[in-house]
GUKOLVO-385466 format. One line per 5 residues: number of its first residue (from 1); their letters; for each residue x negated, z, y negated of C-alpha. Coordinates in Angstrom, 3 decimals, m for minus. Example, Ala and Ser with C-alpha at 12.3 -4.5 7.8 and 13.67 -1.06 7.14 Angstrom:
1> AS> m12.300/7.800/4.500; m13.670/7.140/1.060;
//
This chain:
1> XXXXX> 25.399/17.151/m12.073; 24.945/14.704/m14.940; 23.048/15.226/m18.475; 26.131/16.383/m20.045; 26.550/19.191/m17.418;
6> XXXXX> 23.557/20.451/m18.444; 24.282/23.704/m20.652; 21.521/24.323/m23.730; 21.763/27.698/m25.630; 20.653/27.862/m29.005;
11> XXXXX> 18.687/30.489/m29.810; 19.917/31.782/m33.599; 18.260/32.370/m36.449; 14.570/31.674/m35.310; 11.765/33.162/m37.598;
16> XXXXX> 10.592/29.885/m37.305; 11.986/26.488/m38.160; 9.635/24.381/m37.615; 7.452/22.179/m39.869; 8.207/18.640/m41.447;
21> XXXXX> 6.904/15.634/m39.343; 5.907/14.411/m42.299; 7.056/11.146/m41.880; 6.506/10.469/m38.300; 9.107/9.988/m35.479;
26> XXXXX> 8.945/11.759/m32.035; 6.732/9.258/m30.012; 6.299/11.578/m26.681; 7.206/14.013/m25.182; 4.771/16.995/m23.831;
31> XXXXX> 5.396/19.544/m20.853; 3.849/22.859/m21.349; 3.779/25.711/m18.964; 4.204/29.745/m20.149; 3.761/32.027/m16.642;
36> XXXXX> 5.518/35.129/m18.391; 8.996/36.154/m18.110; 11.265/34.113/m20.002; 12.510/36.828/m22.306; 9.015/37.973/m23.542;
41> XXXXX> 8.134/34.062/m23.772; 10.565/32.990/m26.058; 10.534/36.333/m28.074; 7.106/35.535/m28.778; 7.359/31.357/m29.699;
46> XXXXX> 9.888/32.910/m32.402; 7.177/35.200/m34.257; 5.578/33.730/m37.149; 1.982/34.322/m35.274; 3.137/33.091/m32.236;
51> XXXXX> 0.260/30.193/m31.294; 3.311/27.858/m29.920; 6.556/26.938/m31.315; 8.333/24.516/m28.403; 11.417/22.831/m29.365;
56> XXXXX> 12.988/23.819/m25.837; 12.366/26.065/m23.108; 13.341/25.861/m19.541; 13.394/29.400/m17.137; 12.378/29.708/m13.985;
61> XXXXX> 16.491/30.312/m12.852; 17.268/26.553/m15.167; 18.639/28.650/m17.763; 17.377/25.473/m20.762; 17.236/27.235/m24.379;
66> XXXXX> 16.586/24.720/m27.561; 14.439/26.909/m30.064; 14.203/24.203/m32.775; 15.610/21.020/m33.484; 13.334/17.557/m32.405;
71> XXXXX> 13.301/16.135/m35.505; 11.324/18.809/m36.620; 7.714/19.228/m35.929; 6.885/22.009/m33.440; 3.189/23.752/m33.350;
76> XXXXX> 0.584/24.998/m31.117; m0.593/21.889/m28.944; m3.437/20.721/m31.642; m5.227/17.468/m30.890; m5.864/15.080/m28.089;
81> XXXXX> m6.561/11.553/m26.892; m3.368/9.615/m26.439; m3.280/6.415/m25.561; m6.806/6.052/m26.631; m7.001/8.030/m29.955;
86> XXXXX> m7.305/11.203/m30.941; m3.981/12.733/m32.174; m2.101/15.499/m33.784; 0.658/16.120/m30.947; 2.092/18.516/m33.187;
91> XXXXX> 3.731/16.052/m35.524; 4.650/13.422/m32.551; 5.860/15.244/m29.631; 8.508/16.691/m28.395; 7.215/20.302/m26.925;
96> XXXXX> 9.193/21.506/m23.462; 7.711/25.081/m22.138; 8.119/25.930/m18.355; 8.138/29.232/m17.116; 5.778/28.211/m14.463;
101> XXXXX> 2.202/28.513/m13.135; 1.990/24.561/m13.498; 3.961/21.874/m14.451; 4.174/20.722/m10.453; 5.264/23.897/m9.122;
106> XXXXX> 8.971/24.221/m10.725; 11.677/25.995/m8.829; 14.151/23.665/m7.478; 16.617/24.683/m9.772; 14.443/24.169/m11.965;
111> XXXXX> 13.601/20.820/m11.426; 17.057/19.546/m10.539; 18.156/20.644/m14.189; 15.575/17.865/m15.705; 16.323/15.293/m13.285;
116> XXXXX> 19.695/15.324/m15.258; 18.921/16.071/m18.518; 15.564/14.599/m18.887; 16.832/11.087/m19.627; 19.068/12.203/m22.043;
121> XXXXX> 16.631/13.915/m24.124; 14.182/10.454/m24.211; 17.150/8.836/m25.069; 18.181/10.968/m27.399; 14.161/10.839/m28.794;
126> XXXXX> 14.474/7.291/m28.575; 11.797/7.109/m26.051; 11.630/6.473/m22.236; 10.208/8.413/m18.715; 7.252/6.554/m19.543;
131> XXXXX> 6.366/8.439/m22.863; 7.091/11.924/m20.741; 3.217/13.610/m20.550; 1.646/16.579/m20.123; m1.599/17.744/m21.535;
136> XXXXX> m4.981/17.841/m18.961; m8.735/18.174/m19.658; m10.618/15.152/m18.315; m14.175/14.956/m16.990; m15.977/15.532/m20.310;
141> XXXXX> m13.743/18.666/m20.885; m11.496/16.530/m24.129; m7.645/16.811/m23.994; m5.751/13.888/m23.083; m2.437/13.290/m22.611;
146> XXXXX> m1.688/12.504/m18.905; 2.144/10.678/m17.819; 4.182/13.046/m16.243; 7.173/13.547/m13.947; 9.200/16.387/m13.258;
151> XXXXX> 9.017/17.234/m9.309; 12.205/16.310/m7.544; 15.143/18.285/m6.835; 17.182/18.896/m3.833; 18.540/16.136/m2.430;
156> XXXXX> 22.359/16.609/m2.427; 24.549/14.685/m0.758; 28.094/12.704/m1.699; 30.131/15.867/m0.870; 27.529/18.233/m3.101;
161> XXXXX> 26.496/20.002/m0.068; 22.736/20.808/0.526; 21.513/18.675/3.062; 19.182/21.622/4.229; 19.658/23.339/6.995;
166> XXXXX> 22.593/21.545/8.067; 23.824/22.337/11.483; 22.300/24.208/14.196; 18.796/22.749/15.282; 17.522/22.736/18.848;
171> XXXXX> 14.613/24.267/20.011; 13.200/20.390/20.321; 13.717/19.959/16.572; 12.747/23.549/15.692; 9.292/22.073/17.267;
176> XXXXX> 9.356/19.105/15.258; 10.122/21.083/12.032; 6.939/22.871/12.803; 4.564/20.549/14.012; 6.108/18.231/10.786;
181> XXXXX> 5.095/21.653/8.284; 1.208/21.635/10.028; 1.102/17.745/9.743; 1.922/17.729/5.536; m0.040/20.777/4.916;
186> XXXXX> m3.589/18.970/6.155; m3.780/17.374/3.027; m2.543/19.170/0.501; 1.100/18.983/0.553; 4.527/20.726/1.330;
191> XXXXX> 7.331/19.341/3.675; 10.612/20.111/1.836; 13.668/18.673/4.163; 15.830/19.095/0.864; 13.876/16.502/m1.062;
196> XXXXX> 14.092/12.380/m0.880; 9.729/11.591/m0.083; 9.752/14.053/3.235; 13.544/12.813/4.666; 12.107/9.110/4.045;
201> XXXXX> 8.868/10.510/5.845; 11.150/12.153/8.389; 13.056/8.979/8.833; 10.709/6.349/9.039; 7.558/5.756/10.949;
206> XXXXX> 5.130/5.998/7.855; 2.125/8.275/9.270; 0.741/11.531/7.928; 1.067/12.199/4.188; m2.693/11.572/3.135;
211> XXXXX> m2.061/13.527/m0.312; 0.689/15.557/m2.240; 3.101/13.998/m4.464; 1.677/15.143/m7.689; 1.233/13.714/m11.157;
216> XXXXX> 0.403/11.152/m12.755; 2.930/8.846/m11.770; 2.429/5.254/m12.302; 3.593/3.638/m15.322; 3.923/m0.235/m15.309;
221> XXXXX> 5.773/m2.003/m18.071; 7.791/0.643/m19.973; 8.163/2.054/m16.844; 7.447/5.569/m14.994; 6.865/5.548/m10.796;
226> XXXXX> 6.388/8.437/m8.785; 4.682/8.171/m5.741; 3.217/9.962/m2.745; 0.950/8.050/m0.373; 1.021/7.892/3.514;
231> XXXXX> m0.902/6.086/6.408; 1.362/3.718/6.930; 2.709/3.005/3.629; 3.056/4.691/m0.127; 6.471/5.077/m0.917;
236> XXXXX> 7.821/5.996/m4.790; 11.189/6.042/m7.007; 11.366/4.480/m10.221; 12.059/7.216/m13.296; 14.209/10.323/m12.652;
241> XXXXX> 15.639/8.312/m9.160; 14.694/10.514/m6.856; 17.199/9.125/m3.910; 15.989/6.108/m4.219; 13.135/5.620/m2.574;
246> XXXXX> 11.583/2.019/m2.223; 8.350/1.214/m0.286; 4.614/m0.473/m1.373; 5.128/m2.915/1.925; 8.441/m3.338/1.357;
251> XXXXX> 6.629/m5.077/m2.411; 4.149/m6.786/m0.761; 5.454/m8.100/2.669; 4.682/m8.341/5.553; 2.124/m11.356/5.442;
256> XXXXX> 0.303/m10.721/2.033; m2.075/m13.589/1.565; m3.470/m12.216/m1.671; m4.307/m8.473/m3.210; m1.865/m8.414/m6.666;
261> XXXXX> m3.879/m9.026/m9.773; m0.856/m6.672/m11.531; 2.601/m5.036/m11.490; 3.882/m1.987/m9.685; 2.589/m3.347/m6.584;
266> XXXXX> m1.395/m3.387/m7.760; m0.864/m0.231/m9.647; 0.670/1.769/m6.619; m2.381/0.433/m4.348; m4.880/1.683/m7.008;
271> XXXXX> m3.418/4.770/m7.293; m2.514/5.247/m4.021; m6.362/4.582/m3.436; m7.483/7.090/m5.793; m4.581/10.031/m4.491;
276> XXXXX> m5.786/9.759/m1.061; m9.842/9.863/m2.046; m9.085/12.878/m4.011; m7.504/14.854/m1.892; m10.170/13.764/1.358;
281> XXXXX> m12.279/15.411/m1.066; m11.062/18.462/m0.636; m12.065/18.611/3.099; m15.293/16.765/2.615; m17.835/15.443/m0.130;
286> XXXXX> m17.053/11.991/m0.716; m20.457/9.415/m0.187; m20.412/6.282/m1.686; m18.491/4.210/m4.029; m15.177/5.335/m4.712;
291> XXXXX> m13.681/3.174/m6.484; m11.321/0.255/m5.119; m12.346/m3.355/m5.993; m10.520/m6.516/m4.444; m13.314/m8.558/m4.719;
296> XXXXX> m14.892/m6.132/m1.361; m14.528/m7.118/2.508; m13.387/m3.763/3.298; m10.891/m3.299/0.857; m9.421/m6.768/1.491;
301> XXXXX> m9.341/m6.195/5.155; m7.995/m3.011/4.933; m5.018/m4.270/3.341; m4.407/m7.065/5.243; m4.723/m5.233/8.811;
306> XXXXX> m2.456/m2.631/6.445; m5.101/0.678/7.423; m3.559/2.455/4.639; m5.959/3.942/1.792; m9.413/4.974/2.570;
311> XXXXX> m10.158/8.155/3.320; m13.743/8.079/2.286; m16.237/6.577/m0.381; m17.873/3.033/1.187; m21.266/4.578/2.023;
316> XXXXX> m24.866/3.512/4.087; m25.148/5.651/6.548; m27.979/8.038/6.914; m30.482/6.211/8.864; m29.639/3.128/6.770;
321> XXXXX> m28.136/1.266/10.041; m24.499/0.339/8.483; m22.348/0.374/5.827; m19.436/2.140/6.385; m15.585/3.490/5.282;
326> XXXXX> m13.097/5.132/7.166; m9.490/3.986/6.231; m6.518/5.745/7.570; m5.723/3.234/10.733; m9.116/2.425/11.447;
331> XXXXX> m12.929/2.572/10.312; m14.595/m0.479/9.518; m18.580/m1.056/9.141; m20.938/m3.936/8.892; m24.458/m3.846/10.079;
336> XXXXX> m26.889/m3.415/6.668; m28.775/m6.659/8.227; m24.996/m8.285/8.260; m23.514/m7.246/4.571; m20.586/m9.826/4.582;
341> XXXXX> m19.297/m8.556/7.873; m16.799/m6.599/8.813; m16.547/m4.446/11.898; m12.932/m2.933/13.361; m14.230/0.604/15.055;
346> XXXXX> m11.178/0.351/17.599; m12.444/m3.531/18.401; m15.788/m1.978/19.106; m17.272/m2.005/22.662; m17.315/1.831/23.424;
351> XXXXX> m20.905/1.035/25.533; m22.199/m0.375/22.183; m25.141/2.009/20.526; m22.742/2.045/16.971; m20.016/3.344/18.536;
356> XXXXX> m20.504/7.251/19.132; m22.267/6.830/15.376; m19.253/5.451/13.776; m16.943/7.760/15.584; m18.898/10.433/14.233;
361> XXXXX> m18.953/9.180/10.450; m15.118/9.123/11.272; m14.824/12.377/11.687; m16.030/13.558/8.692; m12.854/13.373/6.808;
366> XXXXX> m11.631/15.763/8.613; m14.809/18.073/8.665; m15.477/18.333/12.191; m17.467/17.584/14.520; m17.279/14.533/16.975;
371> XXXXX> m16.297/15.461/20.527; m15.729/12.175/22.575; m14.442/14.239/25.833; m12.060/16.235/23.852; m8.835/15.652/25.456;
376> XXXXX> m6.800/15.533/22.047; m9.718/12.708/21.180; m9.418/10.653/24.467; m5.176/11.004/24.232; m5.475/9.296/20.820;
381> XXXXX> m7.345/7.007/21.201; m5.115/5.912/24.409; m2.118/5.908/21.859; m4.027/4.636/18.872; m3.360/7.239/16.434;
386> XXXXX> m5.860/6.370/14.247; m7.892/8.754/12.073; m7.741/12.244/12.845; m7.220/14.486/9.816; m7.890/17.419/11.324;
391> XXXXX> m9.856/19.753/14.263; m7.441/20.909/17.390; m5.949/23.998/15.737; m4.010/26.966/17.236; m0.791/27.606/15.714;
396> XXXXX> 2.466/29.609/16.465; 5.347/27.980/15.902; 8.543/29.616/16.464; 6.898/32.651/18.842; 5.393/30.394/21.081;
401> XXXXX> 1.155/29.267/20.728; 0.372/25.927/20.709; m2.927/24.000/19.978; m2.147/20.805/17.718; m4.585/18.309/15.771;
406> XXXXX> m3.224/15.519/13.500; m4.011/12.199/13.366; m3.079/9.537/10.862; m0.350/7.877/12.708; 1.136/10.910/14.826;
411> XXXXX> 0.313/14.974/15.339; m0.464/15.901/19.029; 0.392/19.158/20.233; m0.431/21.299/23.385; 2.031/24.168/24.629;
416> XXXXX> 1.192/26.327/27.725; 1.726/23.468/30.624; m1.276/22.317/29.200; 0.157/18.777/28.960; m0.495/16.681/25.243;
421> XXXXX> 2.343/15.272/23.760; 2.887/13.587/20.521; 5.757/14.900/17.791; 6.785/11.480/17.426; 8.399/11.928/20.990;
426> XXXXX> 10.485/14.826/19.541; 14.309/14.495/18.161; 14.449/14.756/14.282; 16.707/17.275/12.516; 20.441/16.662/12.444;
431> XXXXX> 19.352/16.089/8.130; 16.995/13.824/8.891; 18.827/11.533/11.048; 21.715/11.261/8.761; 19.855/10.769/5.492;
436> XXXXX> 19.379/7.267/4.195; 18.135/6.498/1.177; 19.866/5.135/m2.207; 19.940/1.152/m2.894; 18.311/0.570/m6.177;
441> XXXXX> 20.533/m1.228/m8.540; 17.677/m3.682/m9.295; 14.877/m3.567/m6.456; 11.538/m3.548/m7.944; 9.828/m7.307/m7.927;
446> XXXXX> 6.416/m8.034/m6.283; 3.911/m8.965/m9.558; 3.155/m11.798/m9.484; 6.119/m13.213/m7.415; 5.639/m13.688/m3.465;
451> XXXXX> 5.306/m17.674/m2.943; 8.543/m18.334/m1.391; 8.390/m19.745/2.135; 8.684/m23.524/2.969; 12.152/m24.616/4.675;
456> XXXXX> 12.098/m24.134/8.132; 11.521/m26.765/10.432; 13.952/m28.201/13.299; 13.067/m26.933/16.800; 11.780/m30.394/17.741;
461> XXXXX> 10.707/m32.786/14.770; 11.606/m37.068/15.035; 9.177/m38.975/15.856; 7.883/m40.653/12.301; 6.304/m43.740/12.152;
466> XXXXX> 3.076/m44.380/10.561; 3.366/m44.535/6.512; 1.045/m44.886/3.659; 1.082/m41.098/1.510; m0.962/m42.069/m1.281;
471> XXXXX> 2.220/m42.384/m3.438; 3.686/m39.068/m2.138; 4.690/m36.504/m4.978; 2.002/m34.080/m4.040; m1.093/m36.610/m4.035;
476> XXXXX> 0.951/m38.005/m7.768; 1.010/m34.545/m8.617; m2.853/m33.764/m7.959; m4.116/m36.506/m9.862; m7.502/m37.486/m10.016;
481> XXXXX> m10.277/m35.488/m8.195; m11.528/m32.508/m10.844; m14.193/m30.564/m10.463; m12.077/m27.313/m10.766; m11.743/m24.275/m9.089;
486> XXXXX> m8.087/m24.482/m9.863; m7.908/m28.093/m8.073; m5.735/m29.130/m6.200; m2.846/m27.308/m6.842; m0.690/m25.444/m4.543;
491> XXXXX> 2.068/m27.431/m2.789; 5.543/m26.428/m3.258; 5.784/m25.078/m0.057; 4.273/m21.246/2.010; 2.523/m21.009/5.244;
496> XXXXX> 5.163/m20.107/8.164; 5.222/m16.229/8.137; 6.158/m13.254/10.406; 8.536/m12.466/7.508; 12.246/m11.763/9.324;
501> XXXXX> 10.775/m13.193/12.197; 10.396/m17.076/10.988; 7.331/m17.727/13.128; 8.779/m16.802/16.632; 11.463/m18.906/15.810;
506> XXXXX> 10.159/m22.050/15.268; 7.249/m21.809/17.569; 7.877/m19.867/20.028; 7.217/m16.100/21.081; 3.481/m15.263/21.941;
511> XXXXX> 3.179/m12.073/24.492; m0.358/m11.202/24.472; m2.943/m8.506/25.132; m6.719/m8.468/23.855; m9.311/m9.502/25.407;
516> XXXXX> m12.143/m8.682/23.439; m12.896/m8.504/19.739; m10.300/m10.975/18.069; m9.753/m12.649/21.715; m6.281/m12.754/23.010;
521> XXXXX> m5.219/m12.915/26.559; m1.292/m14.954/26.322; 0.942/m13.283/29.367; 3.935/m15.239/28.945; 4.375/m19.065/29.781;
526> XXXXX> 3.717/m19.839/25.889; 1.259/m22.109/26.468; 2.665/m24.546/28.943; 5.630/m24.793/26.720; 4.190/m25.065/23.582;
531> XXXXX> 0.447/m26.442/23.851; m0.286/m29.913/24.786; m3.577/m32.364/24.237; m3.355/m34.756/21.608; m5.656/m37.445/20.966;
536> XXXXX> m7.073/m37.874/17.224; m9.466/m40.941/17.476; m11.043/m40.005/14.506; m12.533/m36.999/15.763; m14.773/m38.882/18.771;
541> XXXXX> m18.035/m38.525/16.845; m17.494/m34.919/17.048; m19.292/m33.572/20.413; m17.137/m30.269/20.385; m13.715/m31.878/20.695;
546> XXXXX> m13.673/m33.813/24.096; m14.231/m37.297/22.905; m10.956/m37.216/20.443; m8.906/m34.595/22.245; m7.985/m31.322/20.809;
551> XXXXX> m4.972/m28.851/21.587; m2.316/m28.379/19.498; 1.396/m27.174/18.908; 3.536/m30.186/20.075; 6.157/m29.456/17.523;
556> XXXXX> 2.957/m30.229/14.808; 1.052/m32.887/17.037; 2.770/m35.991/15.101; 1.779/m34.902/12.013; m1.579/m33.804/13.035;
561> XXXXX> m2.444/m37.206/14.489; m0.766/m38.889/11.089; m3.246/m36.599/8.801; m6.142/m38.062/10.196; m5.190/m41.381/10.309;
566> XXXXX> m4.131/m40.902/6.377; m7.687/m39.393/5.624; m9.131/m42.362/6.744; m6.786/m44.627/5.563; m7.608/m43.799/1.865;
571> XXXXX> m11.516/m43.798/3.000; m11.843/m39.499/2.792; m13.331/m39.361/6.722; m16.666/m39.687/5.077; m16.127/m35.859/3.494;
576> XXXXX> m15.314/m34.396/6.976; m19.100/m33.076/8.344; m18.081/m30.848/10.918; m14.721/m29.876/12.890; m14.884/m26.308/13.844;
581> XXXXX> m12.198/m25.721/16.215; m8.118/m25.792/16.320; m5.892/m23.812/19.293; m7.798/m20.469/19.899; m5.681/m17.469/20.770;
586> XXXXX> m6.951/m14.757/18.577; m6.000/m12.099/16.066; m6.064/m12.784/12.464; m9.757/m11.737/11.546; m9.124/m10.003/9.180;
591> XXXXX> m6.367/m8.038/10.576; m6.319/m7.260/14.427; m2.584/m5.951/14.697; m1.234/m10.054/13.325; m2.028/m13.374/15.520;
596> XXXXX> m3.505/m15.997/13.826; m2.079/m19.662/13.610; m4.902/m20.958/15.410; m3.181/m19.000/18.461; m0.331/m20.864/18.026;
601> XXXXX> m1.966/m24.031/18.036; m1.041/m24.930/14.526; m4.332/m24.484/12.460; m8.073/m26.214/12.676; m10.832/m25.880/10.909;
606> XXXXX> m13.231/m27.912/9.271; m16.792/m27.901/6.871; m17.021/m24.153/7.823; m20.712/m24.342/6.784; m19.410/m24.982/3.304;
611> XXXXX> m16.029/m22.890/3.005; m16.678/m19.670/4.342; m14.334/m17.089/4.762; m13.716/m15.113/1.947; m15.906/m17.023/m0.119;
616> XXXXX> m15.081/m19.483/m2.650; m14.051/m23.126/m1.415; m17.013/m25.743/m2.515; m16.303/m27.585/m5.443; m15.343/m31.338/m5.686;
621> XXXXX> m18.861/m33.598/m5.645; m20.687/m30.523/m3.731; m21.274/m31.378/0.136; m19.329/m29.996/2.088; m16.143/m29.868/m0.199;
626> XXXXX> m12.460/m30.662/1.623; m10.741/m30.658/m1.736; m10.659/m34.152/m2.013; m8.813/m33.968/1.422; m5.842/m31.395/0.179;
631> XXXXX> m3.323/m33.647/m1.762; m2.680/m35.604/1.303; m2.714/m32.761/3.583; m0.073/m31.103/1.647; 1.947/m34.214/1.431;
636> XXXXX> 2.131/m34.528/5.420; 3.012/m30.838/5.241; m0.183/m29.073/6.089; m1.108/m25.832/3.936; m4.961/m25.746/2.686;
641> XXXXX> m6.449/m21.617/3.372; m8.029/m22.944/m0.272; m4.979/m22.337/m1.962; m5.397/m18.163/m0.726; m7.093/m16.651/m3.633;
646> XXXXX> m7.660/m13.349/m2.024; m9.456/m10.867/m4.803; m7.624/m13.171/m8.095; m12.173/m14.777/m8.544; m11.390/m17.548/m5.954;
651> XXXXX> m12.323/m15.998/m2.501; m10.388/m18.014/m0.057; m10.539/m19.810/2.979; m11.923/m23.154/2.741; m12.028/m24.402/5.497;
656> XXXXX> m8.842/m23.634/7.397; m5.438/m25.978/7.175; m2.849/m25.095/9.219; 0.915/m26.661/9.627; 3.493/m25.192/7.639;
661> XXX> 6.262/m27.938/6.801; 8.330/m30.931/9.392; 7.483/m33.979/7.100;
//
């Protein structure tokens, strides 16, 4: 169905026409909502005493009537804040009443009849989606005008068939169905198997929804997003696409180096953030500070180690031990005596004091109690399911009784063989497996742009003989030392990423378990093939690095061994104070799931003391600084963990370099 299919009946010879806009265009558009019976509704708006005069009204069975023309003005919605003034809405909006109890519960028919004709009437208005509202009371009790999208329809497929229902299902996916109904309805929200958000959910591997789709969407540029948020990922559709459903990770990557300053990207996280605290609400008081800042360890790590949205305010627990916020994938806490830390609850030593007390502040966003030989408990944690978001519960489910509890990353169940099992083991519906979602014509852009990886390098670099870089384009380019938080600048080049699988490639596959905390243990031959001792005779006055000789990547070693000797070359050794380590197979540590390059023998460390993680890099002329040292180590084709401004005020990480670039 497109806008033009879309029948409007005119209602004749209204008592009311409407008064002049005196002067002023349509500059929104405002969704009302009437509960009665359409008939006694729009008898009424036409009565001179009426309290509302809309200029269209939509039934609960999509029958769309037009009771007075937009250009004039309509009556009844008084004053409110819009777009930070106080306004009269009647002379600037365009007034749409919807027999409904609110403007997100719409029949389908209902809201399949506005997906098509919405855009034409904001065209017609000469307005967009983004100047579509509907009218809520905020904290203080004053009317505002809040952005608003019409729920989606029915997804319908190429052939106009309803996808739902499709086929016979088999008792396996008549499970699934049900477990999938218990899993959305924890938080707040409704699977419908006809609709775009729950066959992407059904699709792909994007954990439990951790709050309903509901307004406001996000609006970015001119533009209107809807969005519903998940433990895995928040997924949204631009406008009145409904099909076309694009990802938050599919914006930012899969190695984001940085939390975006702006764009759709920033705005989805924030209001992902503040969808998923609202709704944990629900199920228990929130503690803490709520809001999300970039410039906190938590929220930075979060993100990184991609734990979804928190779940809870970041709070001091009650016997003032440790600071503390559960995220969807994981909870992380710090020790109040260790502030800047930043402790992974799965990564903690289950014989440590902490953990039964962090488990327990866990389970508080699901409001109930902590029960560490609960089987459901013990089988999640085997599969690391993350968060749970609910108690065991008993439900029936087609006839049969089963006892079920939901976790952020799958939904156990128990039938009567008393044997757990997890729904992601179940076959989807014959719907869901066929469903794919709609390309968008133009892909919304990360803001700002992803730096766009360096070219790879061969498998097995040519030896290079020793040259002088002081004339190379990057140390040109950097000038003079400046005492600037801004110098040097970035190379023209990206660390090597996971992206499309660029770092396997050209170094080699890692197979690993952990060991402990960020500790690896490798399992595959990696490190015969790929690690080898290289000699860097400027490093003998160091005690920790056997008299010169530190492990690296042999496909980096010549390089390595030619950045030192060009450090010293143009006098810079002097700035070096301490070296603090190179191969070390570990996790990232700020995200336990991705290796670090130091596991892959392509990163070291230096002036730690001075260039702490997350912290801003010291300044040129301040001891400790390595700044100085960056226009050459770009030049050779070494990345400086400087150049990573994490929270957009300079948090970084001084004092890592790592290879990224065969020069």
């Amino acid at each position: 169905m497109s806008s033009a299919d879309v029948p409007i009946t005119s209602v004749e010879q209204p008592e009311r026409a409407g008064k002049s806009r005196a002067g002023q265009k349509a500059a929104v558009v405002v969704f009302v909502t009437d509960e009665r019976p359409s008939a006694v509704a729009i008898a009424d708006y036409l009565r001179a005493e009426s309290p509302l005069l809309p200029h269209f009204y939509l039934a609960r069975d999509g029958t769309l009537s037009q009771l007075l023309t937009i250009y004039r003005a309509g009556d009844g919605l008084g004053r409110a804040i819009w777009r930070g003034r106080m306004r009269n809405l009647n002379r600037i909006a365009v007034i749409v009443s919807v027999e409904a109890p609110n403007v997100t519960d719409l029949s389908e028919v209902q809201a399949s009849v506005l997906a098509n004709w919405l855009p034409a009437l904001v065209a017609q208005s000469h307005l967009s989606l983004a100047d579509v509202c509907t009218v809520v009371s905020d904290a203080a009790g004053r009317r505002r005008l809040q952005p608003y999208l019409p729920p989606a329809p029915p997804f319908w497929s190429v052939t106009g068939d309803v996808v739902l229902g499709s086929g016979t299902r088999s008792p396996e996916q008549e499970l699934w169905v049900g477990l999938a109904t218990i899993t959305w309805r924890q938080r707040g929200a409704q699977l419908r198997l006809n609709q775009a958000f729950s066959l992407y959910w059904g699709k792909f591997d994007i954990g439990a929804p951790l709050a309903p789709n509901e307004p406001p969407p996000v609006v970015v540029d001119g533009k209107t997003y809807n969005f519903q948020v998940f433990a895995r990922d928040t997924i949204f559709n631009e406008g009145t696409q409904y099909a076309v459903v694009q990802s938050l990770a599919g914006l930012l990557g899969p190695d984001m180096g940085a939390i975006p300053t702006g764009g759709v990207s920033r705005a989805l996280i924030d209001a992902g953030y503040r969808s998923a605290l609202k709704t944990s609400a629900t199920r228990s008081p929130l503690e803490g500070k709520t809001e999300f800042r970039a410039d906190w360890r938590f929220h930075f790590v979060a993100l990184q180690a991609k734990l979804g949205p928190a779940l809870s305010g970041n709070y001091v627990t009650a016997d003032r031990a440790f600071a503390v916020q559960v995220f969807a994938g994981d909870t992380l806490y710090t020790p109040m005596s260790q502030q800047a830390g930043c402790f992974f609850l799965s990564l903690t030593d289950p014989s440590s004091p902490q953990y039964a007390q962090i488990w327990a502040e866990t389970y508080k966003v699901a409001g109930v109690p902590y029960n560490p030989t609960d089987p459901f408990h013990q089988r999640a944690l085997e599969l690391r399911l993350g968060t749970p978001l609910s108690g065991v519960m008993c439900e029936t489910i087609n006839g049969q009784s089963f006892d079920v509890q939901v976790f952020a990353y799958d939904t156990l169940y128990r039938g009567s063989d008393g044997v757990i099992r997890r729904m992601g083991d179940l076959p989807r519906p014959a719907e869901v497996q066929a469903w794919q979602p709609k390309l968008p014509a133009m892909p919304v852009s990360p803001t700002p742009p992803v730096s766009p990886s360096g070219p790879e390098p061969p498998a097995e670099p040519a030896q290079t003989p020793r040259v002088n870089v002081l004339n190379a384009p990057e140390v040109v380019r950097a000038g003079a030392p400046r005492r600037d938080p801004n110098w040097p600048p970035k190379p023209d080049f990206n660390i090597l990423t996971d992206r499309n699988g660029q770092r396997e490639r050209v170094l080699g596959k890692i197979e690993w378990v952990r060991k402990s905390g960020d500790d690896i243990t490798i399992t595959n031959d990696w490190v015969e093939r790929h690690i080898i001792e290289v000699s860097i005779p400027q490093l003998v006055r160091f005690r920790n690095t056997n008299s010169g000789r530190i492990k690296f990547h042999r496909l980096a070693a010549d390089q390595l061994r030619q950045l030192w000797q060009a450090w010293e070359d143009a006098g810079l050794l002097h700035l070096v104070l301490t070296f603090d380590g190179a191969w070390w197979p570990r996790t990232i540590r700020s995200n336990p799931s991705t290796l670090s390059n130091h596991a892959y023998g392509t990163a070291f460390d230096i002036n730690a003391q001075w260039n702490g993680f997350y912290k801003p890099a010291a300044l040129v002329g301040d001891r400790g600084s390595v700044r100085e040292l960056v226009p050459i180590a770009n030049a050779l084709g070494f990345f400086w963990g400087g150049h990573w401004n994490y929270d957009g005020k300079g948090a970084s990480d001084g004092m890592h370099f790592e290879w990224a670039v065969a020069r």
